[in-house]
Each structure stands twice: as C-alpha cells, then as structure tokens.
N, C-alpha and C positions, 0 to 999 in steps of 0.2 A: 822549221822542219822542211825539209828539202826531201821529195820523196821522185827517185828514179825510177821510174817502169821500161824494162823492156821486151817489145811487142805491145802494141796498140791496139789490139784485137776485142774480143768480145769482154774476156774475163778481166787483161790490164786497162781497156779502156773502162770499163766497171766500175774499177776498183777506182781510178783517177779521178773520174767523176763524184762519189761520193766520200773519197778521203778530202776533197777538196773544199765540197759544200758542206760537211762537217766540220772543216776547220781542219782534220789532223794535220795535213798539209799544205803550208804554205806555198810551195809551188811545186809542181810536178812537171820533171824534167824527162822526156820521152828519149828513148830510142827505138827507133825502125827502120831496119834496110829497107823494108818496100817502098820504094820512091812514092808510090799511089796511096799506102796507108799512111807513109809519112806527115804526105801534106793533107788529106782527111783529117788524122789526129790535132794537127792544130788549126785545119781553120773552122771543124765541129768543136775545137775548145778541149778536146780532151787532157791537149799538153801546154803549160806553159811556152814552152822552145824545146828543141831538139839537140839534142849529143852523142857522140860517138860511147861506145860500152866503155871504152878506157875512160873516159871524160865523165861520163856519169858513176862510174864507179868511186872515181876518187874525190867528187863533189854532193855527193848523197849522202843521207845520216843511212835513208836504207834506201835498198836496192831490191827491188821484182823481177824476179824472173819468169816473166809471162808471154813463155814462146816452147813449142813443143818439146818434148821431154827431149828428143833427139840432140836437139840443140842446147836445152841446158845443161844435161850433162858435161858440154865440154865448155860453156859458160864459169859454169860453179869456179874451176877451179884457175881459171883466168881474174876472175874475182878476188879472190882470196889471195891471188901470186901479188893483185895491184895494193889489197890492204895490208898486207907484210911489209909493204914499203916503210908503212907509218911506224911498223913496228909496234911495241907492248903501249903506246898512247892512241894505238886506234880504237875507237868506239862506233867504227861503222857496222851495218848489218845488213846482211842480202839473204832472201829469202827466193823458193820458188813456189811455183802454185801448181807443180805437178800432178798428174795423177797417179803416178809409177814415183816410188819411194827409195824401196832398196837400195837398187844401184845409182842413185843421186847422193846419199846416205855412204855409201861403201866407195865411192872414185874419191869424198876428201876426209874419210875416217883418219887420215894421219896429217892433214896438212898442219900446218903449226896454227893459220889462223882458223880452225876448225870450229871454234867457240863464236865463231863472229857469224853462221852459217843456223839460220832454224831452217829446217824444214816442215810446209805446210801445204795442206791439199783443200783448198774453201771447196766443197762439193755442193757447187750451185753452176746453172750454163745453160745454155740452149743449142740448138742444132745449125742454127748460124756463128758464120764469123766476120771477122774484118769490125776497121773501127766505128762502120756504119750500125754494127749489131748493139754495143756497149748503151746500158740501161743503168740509170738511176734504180737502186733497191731492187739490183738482182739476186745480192746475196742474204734479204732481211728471213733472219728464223732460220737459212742453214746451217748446217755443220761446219765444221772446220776443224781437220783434223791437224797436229801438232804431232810430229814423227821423230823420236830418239831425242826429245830435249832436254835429257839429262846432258848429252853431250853440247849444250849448246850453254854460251853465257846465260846466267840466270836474269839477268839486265838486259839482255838482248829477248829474252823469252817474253819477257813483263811486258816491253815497249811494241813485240807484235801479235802478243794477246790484246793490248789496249789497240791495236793498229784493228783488229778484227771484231772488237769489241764497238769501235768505231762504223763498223759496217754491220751491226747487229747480229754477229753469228756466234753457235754457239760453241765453243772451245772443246777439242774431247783430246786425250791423249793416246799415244800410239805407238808401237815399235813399227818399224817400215814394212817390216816380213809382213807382220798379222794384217798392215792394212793393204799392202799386194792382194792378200790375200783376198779381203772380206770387198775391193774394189771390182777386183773380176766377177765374185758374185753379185754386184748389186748394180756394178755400172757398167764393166768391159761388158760381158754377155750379153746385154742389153743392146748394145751396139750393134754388136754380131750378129744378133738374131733378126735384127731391123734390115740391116742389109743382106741376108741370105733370104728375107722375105721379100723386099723388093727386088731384086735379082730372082726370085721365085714368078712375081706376080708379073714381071717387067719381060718373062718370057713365053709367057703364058699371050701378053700384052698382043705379042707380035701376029697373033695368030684370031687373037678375038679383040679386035679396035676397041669397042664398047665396056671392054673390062672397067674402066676407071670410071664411066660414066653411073657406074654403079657401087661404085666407091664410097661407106659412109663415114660416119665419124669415126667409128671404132677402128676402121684399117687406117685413116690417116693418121691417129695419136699412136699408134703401132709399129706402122713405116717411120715416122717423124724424125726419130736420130738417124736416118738412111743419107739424111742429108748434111750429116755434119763432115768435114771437110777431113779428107785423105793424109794431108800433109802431118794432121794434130795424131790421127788414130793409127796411121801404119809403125812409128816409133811406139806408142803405147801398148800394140799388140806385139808388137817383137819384144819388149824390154821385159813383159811381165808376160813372158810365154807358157813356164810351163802352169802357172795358177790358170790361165785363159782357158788351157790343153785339159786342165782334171775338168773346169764346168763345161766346156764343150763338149765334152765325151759323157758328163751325168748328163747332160740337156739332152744328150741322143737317145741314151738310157731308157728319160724318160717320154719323148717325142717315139718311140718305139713303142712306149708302154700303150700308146695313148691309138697308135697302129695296131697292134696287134689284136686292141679289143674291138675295134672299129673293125678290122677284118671280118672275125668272129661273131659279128653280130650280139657282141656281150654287153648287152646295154648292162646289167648291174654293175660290169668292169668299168664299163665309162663313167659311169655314176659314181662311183666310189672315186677315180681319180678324178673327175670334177668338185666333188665335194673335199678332198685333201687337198686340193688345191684353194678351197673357198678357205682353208685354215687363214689364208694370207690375210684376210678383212682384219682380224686378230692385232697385226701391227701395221699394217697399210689401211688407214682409212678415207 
C-alpha cells in the first residue's frame, strides 16, 4: 500500500506517522513545495521520499490532501484529470482532510472520475503547524466525518473507513451542507472568537505592560487557537462564509445579551444566562 500525502504539516504529518506504525502503509510518499517542510518531513521520518503531485498521484493507491482548503480545491480536480488517464481499470483514491466541504464536493460533482474522490474531515488538530507539530495518536477517539459518500465508489469508501479505522476514529456520515454548517458552530467560531480576544487583550496590552503577567490558565486555553496559522484559516473563512456570517451575528446577539445585563446591574439577568449556558456540561464533559 503506497500511501501519498500532500502537505507535511500537523494533520498529514499525523496521519504518516501512524498509517505507517500501524502497518496500513507500507510507504508514504510525501509532497511539499516548502523547501524547509520538505526536508524536516524526511529527515523527522515522516516520509518515506518525496514527489511531485503528478508523480504521487499516479503512483499511490490513495492520495491526501492535506493542505488548505484554498489549495485543494484546485488540487481535487487535477487529480482526477491524472486518474482518467487509466481510465475505467483505475482503482486509485484521493481524499482530502478539509474542513470546508461543500465547494470541494460541488467543483468535481461531474467529473467522470468522481467515484474515485471521498471526502472527509478527521476533526482532531492543535494550534500549531508545520512538520515539526505532527503527533503520534492525534486522532485516537475523534470524529471523522465522511461527506456525500453515496457519491463516491463504495470500495473506495470501505478502504478509507479502514484507512481511519486504522487511526482509531470514529466514522459519522454527512451531507457537506449540514456539515458547513454544524463546522462553523462548533469549530470556525471558536477560531474567531480566540482571535478577536487576543486582538482584544493584545490592545489593551499596549497600554498596561503587566497585563499577561496576570494571565492564568483559563485566558490561555481561550486565546490558544489565536495561534493557529493564517494561511489554513483565511481560505476556510472565506469558503464557508455565509454559515461563519449567521454564528457571528447570534455570537453578537448573544455577547449583547450578556452587555446589556452587566450594564443594568441585573444580576438575576446574568445568572439566568450563566446558568443557560452551564446547559453545555450536558454534552461537553
């Protein structure tokens, strides 16, 4: 099994490390433009050798797309133009690890080799990147969402549920809309909110030096996605805009709610939406 990853970062370099100590892969053949990630990826081990996307496309049984949504989009269907070569005896498949669905889903809705294409979102990461971030059993007990695989070979689906099976997570299925959707609520805001807080706190900064010296644990697990990298989050905010647009605008809603009683001196007000908000214990434990 010949397994190609391209981008060598936090999530593909993950993913290499434990498809390989598991066995699913016998070698894993990397691609990366970054000349600096390039050569970290093989001399921490993450890649067997390196190749060009044309070159790993056509020598892979599958193929990773583990590079920002920006960029796979026009990936995908470069992919697909190299397996139409083989024509109706290819059995290769490439996958990405987006977090933004839809429009990955809707650019090769027609390609002919569209069956050869799952898409899937393993929703596990940290707030670092590069090949230096990439962890053994990042993804043990996550999720992993599976997007429109009715449209996808049903052979192709099997081989990358046992591909994720292999990294211990648990398989859920999904239409791409619903999971835009249910993404922005649970992971894009979350981003957002991290960095309109440090950009909050970091201006504040300028004026009282001592601020961070009083920093404790609870602002640092709060700020902590502030530091995940620009390049991953500006295509992911653009592409899944208008779902970002409805919880930024409830977030305000309710960040007003929380103003308003604070203003008024209405501690029952605050109490009440403190305790609506303790509902969360409920399913976050």
């Amino acid at each position: 099994m010949k397994v190609g990853i391209v981008g060598m970062g936090l999530i593909g370099g993950s993913m290499a490390i434990d498809l390989k100590r598991k066995h699913f892969a016998d070698e894993i053949i990397g691609v990366e433009k970054d000349g600096v990630n390039a050569e970290a990826a093989i001399k921490i081990g993450l890649a067997d050798r390196l190749a060009s996307l044309e070159e790993a496309a056509a020598e892979c049984d599958i193929l990773i797309l583990a590079v920002p949504v920006g960029a796979a989009v026009k990936m995908l269907p470069q992919v697909l133009d190299i397996y139409a070569k083989e024509g109706k005896d290819c059995r290769k498949i490439v996958i990405d690890v987006c977090s933004v669905k839809e429009q990955m889903v809707r650019i090769v809705h027609y390609h002919p080799m569209r069956s050869h294409y799952v898409s899937t979102h393993p929703m596990a990461g940290t707030e670092y990147s590069g090949p230096w971030a990439a962890m053994p059993g990042l993804f043990d007990g996550r999720a992993c969402i599976l997007c429109n695989s009715e449209d996808s070979d049903s052979r192709a689906v099997g081989l990358v549920e046992k591909l994720y099976d292999t990294l211990n997570m648990r398989i859920i299925h999904m239409n791409a809309s619903n999971h835009d959707v249910h993404t922005a609520y649970v992971s894009h805001i979350s981003h957002v909110t991290s960095f309109a807080l440090a950009l909050t706190v970091l201006d504040k900064e300028k004026d009282e030096r001592h601020i961070f010296d009083l920093a404790s644990g609870g602002f640092s697990s709060t700020v902590r996605l502030a530091k995940s990298n620009s390049d991953m989050w500006v295509p992911i905010l653009s592409q899944n805009r208008n779902n970002i647009l409805q919880v930024i605008d409830t977030y305000i809603e309710k960040m007003k709610a929380f103003r308003d009683a604070i203003d008024a001196y209405d501690e029952d007000a605050i109490r009440q939406l403190i305790q609506d908000a303790n509902r969360i214990k409920r399913i976050i434990r």
